[in-house]
Biotite code that builds the C-alpha atoms (Angstrom):
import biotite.structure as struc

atoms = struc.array([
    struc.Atom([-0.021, 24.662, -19.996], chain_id="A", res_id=1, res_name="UNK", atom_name="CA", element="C"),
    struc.Atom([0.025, 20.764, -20.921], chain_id="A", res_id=2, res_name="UNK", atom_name="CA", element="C"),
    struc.Atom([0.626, 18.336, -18.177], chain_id="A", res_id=3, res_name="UNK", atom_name="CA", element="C"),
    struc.Atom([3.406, 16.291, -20.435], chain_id="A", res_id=4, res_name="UNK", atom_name="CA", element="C"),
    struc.Atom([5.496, 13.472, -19.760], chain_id="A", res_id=5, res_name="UNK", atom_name="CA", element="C"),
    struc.Atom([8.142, 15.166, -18.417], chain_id="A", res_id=6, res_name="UNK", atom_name="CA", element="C"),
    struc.Atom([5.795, 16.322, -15.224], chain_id="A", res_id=7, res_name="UNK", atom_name="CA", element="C"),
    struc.Atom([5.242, 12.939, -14.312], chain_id="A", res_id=8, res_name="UNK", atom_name="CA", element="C"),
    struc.Atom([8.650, 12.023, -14.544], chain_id="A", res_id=9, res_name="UNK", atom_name="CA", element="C"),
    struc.Atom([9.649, 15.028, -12.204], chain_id="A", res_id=10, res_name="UNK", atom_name="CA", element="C"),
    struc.Atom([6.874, 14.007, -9.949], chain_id="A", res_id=11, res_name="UNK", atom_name="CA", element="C"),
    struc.Atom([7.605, 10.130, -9.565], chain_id="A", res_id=12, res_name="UNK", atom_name="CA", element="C"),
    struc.Atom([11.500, 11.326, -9.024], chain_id="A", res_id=13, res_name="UNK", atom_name="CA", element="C"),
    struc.Atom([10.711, 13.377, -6.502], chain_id="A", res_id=14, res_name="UNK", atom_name="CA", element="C"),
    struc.Atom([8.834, 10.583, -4.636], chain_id="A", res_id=15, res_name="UNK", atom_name="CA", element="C"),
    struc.Atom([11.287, 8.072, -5.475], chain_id="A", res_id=16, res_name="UNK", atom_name="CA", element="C"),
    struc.Atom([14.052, 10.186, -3.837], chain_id="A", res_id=17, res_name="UNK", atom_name="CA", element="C"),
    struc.Atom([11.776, 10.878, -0.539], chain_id="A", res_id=18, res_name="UNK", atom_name="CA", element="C"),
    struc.Atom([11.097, 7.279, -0.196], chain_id="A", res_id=19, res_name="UNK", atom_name="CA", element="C"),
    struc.Atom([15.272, 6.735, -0.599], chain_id="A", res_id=20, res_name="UNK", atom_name="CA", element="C"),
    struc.Atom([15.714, 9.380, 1.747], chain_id="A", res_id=21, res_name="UNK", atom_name="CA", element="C"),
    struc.Atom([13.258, 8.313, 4.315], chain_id="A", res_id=22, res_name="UNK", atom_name="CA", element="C"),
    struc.Atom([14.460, 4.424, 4.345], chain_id="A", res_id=23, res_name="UNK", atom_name="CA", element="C"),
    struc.Atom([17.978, 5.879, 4.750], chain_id="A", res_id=24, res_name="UNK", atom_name="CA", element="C"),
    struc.Atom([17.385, 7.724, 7.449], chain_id="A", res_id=25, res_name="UNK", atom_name="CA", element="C"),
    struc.Atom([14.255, 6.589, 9.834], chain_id="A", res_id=26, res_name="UNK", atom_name="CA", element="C"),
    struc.Atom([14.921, 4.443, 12.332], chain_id="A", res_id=27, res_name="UNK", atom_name="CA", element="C"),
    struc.Atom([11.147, 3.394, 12.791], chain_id="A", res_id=28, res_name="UNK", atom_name="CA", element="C"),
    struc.Atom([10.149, 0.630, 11.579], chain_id="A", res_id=29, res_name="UNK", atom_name="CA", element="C"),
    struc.Atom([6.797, 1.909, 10.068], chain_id="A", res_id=30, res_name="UNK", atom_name="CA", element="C"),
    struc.Atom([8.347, 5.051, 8.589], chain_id="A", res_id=31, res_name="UNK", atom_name="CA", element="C"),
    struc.Atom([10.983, 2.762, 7.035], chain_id="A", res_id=32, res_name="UNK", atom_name="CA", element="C"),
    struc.Atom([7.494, 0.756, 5.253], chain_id="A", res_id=33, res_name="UNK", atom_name="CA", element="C"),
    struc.Atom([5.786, 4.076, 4.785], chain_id="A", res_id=34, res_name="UNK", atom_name="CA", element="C"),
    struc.Atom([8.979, 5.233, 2.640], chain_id="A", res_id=35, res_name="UNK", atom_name="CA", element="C"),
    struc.Atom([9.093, 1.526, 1.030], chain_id="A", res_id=36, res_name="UNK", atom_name="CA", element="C"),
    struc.Atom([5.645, 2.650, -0.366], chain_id="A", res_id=37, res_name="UNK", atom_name="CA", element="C"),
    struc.Atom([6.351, 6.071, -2.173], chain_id="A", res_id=38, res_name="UNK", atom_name="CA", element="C"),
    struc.Atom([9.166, 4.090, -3.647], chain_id="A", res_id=39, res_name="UNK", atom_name="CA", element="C"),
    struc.Atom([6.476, 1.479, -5.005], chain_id="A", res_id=40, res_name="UNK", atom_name="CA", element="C"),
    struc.Atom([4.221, 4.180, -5.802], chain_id="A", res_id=41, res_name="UNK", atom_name="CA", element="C"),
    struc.Atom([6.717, 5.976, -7.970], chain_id="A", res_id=42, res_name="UNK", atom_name="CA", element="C"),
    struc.Atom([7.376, 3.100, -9.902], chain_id="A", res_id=43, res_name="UNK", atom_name="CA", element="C"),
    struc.Atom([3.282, 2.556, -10.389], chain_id="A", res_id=44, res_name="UNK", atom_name="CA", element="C"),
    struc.Atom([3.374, 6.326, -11.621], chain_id="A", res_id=45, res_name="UNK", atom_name="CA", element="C"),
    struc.Atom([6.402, 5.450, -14.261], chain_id="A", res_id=46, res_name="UNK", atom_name="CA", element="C"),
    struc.Atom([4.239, 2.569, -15.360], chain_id="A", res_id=47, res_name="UNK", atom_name="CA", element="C"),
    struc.Atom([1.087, 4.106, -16.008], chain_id="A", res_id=48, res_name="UNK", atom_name="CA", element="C"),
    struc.Atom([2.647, 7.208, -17.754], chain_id="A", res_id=49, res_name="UNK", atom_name="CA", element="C"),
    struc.Atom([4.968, 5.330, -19.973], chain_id="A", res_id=50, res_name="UNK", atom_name="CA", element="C"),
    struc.Atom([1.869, 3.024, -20.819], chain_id="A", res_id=51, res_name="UNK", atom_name="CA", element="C"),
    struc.Atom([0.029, 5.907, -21.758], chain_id="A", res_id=52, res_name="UNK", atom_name="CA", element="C"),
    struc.Atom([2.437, 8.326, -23.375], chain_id="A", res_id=53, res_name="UNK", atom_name="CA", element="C"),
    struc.Atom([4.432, 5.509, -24.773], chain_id="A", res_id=54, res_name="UNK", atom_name="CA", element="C"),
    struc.Atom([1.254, 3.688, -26.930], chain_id="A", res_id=55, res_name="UNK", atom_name="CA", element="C"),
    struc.Atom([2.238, 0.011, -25.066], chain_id="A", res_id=56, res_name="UNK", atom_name="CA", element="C"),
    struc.Atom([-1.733, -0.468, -24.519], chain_id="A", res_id=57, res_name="UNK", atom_name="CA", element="C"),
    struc.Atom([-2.546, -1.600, -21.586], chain_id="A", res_id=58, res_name="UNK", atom_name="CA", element="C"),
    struc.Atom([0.315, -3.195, -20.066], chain_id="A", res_id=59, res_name="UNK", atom_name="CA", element="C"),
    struc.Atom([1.343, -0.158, -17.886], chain_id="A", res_id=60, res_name="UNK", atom_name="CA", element="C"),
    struc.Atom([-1.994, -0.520, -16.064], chain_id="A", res_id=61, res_name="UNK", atom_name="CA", element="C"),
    struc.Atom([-1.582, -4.038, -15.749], chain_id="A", res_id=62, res_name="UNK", atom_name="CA", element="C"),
    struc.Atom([1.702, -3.777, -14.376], chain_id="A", res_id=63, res_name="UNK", atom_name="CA", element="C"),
    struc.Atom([0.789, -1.178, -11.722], chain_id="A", res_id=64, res_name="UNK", atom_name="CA", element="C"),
    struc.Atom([-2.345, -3.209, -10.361], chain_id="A", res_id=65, res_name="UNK", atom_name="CA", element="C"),
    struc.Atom([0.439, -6.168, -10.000], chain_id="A", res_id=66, res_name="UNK", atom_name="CA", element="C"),
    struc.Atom([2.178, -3.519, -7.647], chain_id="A", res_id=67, res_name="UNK", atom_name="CA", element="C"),
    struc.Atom([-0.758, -2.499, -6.079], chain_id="A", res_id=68, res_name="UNK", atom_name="CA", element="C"),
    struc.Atom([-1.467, -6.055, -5.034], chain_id="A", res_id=69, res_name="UNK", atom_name="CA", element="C"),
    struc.Atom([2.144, -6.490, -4.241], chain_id="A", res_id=70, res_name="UNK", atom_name="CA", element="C"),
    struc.Atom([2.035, -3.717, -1.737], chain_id="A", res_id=71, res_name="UNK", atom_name="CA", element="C"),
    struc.Atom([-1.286, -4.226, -0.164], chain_id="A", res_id=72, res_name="UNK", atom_name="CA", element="C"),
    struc.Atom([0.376, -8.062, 0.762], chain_id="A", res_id=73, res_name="UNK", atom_name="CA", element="C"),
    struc.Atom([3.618, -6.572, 1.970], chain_id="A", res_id=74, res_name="UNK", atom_name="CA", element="C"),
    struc.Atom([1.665, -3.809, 4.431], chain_id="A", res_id=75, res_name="UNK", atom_name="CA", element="C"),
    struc.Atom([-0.090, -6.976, 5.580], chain_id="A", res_id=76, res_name="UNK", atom_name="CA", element="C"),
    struc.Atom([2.864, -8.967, 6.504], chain_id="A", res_id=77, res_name="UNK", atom_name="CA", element="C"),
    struc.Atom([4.926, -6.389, 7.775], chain_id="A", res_id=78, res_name="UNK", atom_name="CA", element="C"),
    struc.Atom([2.388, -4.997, 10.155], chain_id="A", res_id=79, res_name="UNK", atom_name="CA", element="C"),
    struc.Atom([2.270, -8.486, 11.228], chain_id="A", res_id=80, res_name="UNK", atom_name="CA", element="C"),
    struc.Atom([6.213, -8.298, 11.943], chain_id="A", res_id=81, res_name="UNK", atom_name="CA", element="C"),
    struc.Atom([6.100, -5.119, 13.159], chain_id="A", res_id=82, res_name="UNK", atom_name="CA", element="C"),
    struc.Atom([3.559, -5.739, 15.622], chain_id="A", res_id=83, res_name="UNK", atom_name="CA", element="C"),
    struc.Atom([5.566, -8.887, 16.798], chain_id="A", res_id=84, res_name="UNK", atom_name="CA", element="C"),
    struc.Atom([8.580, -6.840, 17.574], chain_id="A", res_id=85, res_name="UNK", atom_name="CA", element="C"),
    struc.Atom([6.707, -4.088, 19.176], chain_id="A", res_id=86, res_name="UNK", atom_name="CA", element="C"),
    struc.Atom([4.906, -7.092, 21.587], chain_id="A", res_id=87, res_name="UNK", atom_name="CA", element="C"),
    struc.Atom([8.504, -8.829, 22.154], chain_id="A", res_id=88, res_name="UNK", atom_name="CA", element="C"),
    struc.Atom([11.279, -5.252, 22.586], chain_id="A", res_id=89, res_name="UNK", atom_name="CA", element="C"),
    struc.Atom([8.649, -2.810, 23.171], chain_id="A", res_id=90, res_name="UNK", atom_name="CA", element="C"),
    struc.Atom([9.702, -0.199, 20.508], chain_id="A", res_id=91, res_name="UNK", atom_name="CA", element="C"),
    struc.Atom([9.792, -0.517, 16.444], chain_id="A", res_id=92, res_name="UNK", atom_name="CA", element="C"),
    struc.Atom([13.152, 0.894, 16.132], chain_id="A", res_id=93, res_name="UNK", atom_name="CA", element="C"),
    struc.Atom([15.228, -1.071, 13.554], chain_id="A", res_id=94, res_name="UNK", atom_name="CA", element="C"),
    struc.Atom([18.560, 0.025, 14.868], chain_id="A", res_id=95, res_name="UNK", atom_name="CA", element="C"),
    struc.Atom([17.981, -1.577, 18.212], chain_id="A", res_id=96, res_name="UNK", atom_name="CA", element="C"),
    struc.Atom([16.768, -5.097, 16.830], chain_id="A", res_id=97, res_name="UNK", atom_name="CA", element="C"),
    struc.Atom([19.155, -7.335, 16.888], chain_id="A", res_id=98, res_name="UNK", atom_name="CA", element="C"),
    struc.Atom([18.174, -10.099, 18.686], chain_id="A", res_id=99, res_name="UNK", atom_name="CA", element="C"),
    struc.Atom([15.733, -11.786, 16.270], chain_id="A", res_id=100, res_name="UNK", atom_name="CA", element="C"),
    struc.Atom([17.006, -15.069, 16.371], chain_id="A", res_id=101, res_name="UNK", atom_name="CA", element="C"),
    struc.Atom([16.261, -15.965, 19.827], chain_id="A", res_id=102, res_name="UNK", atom_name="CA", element="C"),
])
């Protein structure tokens, strides 16, 4: 059995809709991120796939190291936030922060 195109595309769906699922329903602020990341990871999987089964050269690759960098920068600044609100409320839940203003 081949691992085809169509494996890949199951696979980064499947992540896609977890991440969807777990930003919809978590009210942790870190599970929200963690779930913002199989999102960005599914896209990095459509990338590199359609690069390679699609003949575009290299731009697939290049695109998902763009990604890559875009979500090691993001982890960065929202731990940052995340540990702010966890100093200032005492708990990361994002239902319960409302007073950010102030």
């Amino acid at each position: 059995m081949e691992v085809g195109l169509t494996h890949f595309l199951v696979l980064s769906a499947i992540l896609f809709s977890l991440g969807i699922f777990g930003i919809a329903t978590r009210k942790n602020a870190i599970m929200v991120l963690m779930s913002l990341e199989l999102i960005m990871n599914s896209a990095n999987i459509n990338f590199v796939v359609f690069s390679r089964f699609g003949n575009f050269q290299i731009e697939g690759q290049v695109f998902a190291l763009f990604v890559m960098i875009l979500a090691a920068a993001e982890v960065a600044i929202a731990l940052a936030i995340v540990l702010n609100i966890y100093q200032n409320f005492r708990h990361v839940n994002v239902d319960e922060i409302k007073d950010l203003k102030g």
